[in-house]
C-alpha positions in Angstrom: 6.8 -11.1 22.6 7.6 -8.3 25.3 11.2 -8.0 25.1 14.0 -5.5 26.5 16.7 -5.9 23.6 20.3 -4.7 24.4 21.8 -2.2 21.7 25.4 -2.3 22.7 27.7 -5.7 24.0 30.9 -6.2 25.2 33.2 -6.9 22.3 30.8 -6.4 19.9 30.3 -3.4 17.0 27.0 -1.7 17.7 25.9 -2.3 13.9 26.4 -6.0 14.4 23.9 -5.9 17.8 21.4 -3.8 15.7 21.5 -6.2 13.4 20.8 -9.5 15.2 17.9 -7.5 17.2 16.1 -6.9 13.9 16.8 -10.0 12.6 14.9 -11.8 16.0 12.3 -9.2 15.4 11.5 -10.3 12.0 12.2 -14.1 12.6 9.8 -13.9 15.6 7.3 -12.3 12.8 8.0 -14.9 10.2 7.2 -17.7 12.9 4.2 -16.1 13.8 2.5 -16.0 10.7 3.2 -19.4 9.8 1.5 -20.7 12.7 -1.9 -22.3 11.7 -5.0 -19.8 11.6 -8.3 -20.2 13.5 -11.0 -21.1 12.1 -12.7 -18.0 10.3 -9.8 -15.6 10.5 -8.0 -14.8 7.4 -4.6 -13.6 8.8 -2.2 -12.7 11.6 -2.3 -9.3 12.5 0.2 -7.7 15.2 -0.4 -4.9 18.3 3.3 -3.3 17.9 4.7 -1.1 20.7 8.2 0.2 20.6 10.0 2.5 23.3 13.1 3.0 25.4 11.0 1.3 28.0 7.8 -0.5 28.3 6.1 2.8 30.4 7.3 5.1 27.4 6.9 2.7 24.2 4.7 4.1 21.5 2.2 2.1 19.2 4.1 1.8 16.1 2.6 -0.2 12.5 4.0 -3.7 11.6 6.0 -1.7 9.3 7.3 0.7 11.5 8.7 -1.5 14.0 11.9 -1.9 12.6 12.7 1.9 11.5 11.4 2.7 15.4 14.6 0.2 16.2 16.7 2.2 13.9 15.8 5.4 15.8 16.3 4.5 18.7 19.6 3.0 18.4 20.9 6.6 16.6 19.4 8.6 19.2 22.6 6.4 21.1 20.0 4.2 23.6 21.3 1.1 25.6 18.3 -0.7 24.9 14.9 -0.4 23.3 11.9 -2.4 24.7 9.5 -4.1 21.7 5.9 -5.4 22.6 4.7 -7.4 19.8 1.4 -9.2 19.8 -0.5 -11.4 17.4 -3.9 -11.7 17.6 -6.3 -12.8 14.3 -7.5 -11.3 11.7 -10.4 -10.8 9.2 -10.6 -9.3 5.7 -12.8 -6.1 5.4 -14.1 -5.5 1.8 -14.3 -1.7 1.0 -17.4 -1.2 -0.5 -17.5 0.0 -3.9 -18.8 3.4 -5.1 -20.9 2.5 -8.3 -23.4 5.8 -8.2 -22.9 8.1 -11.1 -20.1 6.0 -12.7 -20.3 4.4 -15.9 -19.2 0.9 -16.4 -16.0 0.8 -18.1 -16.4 -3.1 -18.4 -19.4 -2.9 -21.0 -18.1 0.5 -22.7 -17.9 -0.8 -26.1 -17.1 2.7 -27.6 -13.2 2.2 -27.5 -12.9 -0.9 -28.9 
Protein backbone atom coordinates (compact mmCIF):
# COMPACT_ATOMS: atom_id res chain seq x y z
CA UNK A 1 0.00 0.00 0.00
CA UNK A 2 1.54 3.46 -0.99
CA UNK A 3 -1.02 5.78 -0.05
CA UNK A 4 -1.33 9.77 0.35
CA UNK A 5 -4.01 9.92 3.25
CA UNK A 6 -5.85 13.27 3.86
CA UNK A 7 -5.77 14.65 7.55
CA UNK A 8 -8.45 17.21 7.33
CA UNK A 9 -12.19 17.04 5.21
CA UNK A 10 -14.73 19.30 4.52
CA UNK A 11 -17.31 19.01 7.27
CA UNK A 12 -15.49 16.67 9.06
CA UNK A 13 -13.63 17.05 12.85
CA UNK A 14 -9.96 16.36 12.35
CA UNK A 15 -9.95 13.61 15.17
CA UNK A 16 -12.64 11.77 13.26
CA UNK A 17 -10.29 11.77 9.79
CA UNK A 18 -7.34 10.61 12.07
CA UNK A 19 -9.26 8.10 13.15
CA UNK A 20 -10.61 6.38 9.99
CA UNK A 21 -6.81 6.78 8.49
CA UNK A 22 -5.52 4.54 11.35
CA UNK A 23 -8.27 2.38 11.23
CA UNK A 24 -7.47 1.55 7.12
CA UNK A 25 -3.93 1.30 8.24
CA UNK A 26 -4.49 -1.39 10.63
CA UNK A 27 -7.38 -3.11 8.55
CA UNK A 28 -5.05 -3.13 5.53
CA UNK A 29 -2.48 -4.86 8.23
CA UNK A 30 -5.04 -7.31 9.49
CA UNK A 31 -5.92 -8.37 5.79
CA UNK A 32 -2.48 -8.86 5.11
CA UNK A 33 -1.58 -11.25 7.55
CA UNK A 34 -4.36 -13.38 7.01
CA UNK A 35 -3.48 -13.98 3.53
CA UNK A 36 -2.04 -17.54 3.12
CA UNK A 37 1.87 -17.95 3.66
CA UNK A 38 4.34 -19.44 1.14
CA UNK A 39 5.65 -22.27 1.43
CA UNK A 40 8.64 -22.15 3.99
CA UNK A 41 8.03 -18.75 5.50
CA UNK A 42 6.70 -18.47 8.88
CA UNK A 43 5.07 -14.97 8.85
CA UNK A 44 4.27 -11.63 7.20
CA UNK A 45 6.63 -9.17 7.84
CA UNK A 46 6.11 -5.33 6.69
CA UNK A 47 8.83 -2.52 5.02
CA UNK A 48 7.04 0.62 6.75
CA UNK A 49 7.73 4.15 5.47
CA UNK A 50 5.91 7.14 6.86
CA UNK A 51 6.39 10.99 5.81
CA UNK A 52 4.67 14.11 4.82
CA UNK A 53 5.52 12.97 1.32
CA UNK A 54 6.87 9.92 -0.35
CA UNK A 55 10.55 11.93 -1.07
CA UNK A 56 10.65 12.76 2.74
CA UNK A 57 8.98 9.53 4.44
CA UNK A 58 11.13 7.85 6.99
CA UNK A 59 11.48 3.97 7.75
CA UNK A 60 9.44 3.61 10.68
CA UNK A 61 8.81 -0.24 12.73
CA UNK A 62 5.33 -2.07 12.27
CA UNK A 63 4.74 -0.51 15.55
CA UNK A 64 5.69 2.81 14.93
CA UNK A 65 3.54 3.44 12.04
CA UNK A 66 0.63 4.54 13.75
CA UNK A 67 2.36 6.94 16.47
CA UNK A 68 4.33 8.40 13.12
CA UNK A 69 0.50 9.18 12.03
CA UNK A 70 -0.16 10.77 15.29
CA UNK A 71 2.80 13.09 14.88
CA UNK A 72 2.25 14.14 11.96
CA UNK A 73 -1.28 15.04 12.28
CA UNK A 74 -0.15 17.34 15.63
CA UNK A 75 2.57 18.87 13.86
CA UNK A 76 -0.88 20.32 11.89
CA UNK A 77 -0.04 18.41 8.28
CA UNK A 78 -2.71 18.18 5.45
CA UNK A 79 -1.68 14.83 4.70
CA UNK A 80 0.87 12.13 5.58
CA UNK A 81 2.04 9.64 2.91
CA UNK A 82 2.33 5.72 4.28
CA UNK A 83 4.33 3.01 2.28
CA UNK A 84 3.65 -0.25 3.61
CA UNK A 85 4.92 -3.43 2.20
CA UNK A 86 4.57 -7.15 2.97
CA UNK A 87 7.00 -9.32 2.03
CA UNK A 88 7.69 -13.08 3.98
CA UNK A 89 9.17 -14.00 6.73
CA UNK A 90 11.35 -16.60 8.50
CA UNK A 91 11.95 -17.37 12.22
CA UNK A 92 15.63 -16.82 13.42
CA UNK A 93 16.50 -18.85 16.62
CA UNK A 94 18.94 -16.91 18.88
CA UNK A 95 21.40 -19.21 19.75
CA UNK A 96 21.78 -19.96 23.31
CA UNK A 97 24.77 -19.22 25.52
CA UNK A 98 25.37 -22.53 27.57
CA UNK A 99 29.36 -21.97 28.34
CA UNK A 100 30.03 -21.44 32.09
CA UNK A 101 26.31 -21.80 33.14
CA UNK A 102 25.10 -24.34 35.21
CA UNK A 103 21.93 -26.12 34.37
CA UNK A 104 19.21 -24.97 36.52
CA UNK A 105 16.94 -27.90 34.99
CA UNK A 106 19.01 -30.77 36.78
CA UNK A 107 19.96 -28.54 39.94
CA UNK A 108 18.43 -30.74 42.45
CA UNK A 109 19.86 -28.73 45.45
CA UNK A 110 16.67 -26.50 45.94
CA UNK A 111 14.25 -29.01 45.89
Amino acid sequence: MKKNFPLQAEGKHPDRVLEAVKHDIRKYFKRERNRDLPKGADFWDFDCKVGLTADTAEVVRVSGVIEAVDAAAKSGATSVYVEILSKHGVRVLKPQDHSGGEDLLNDQSHV
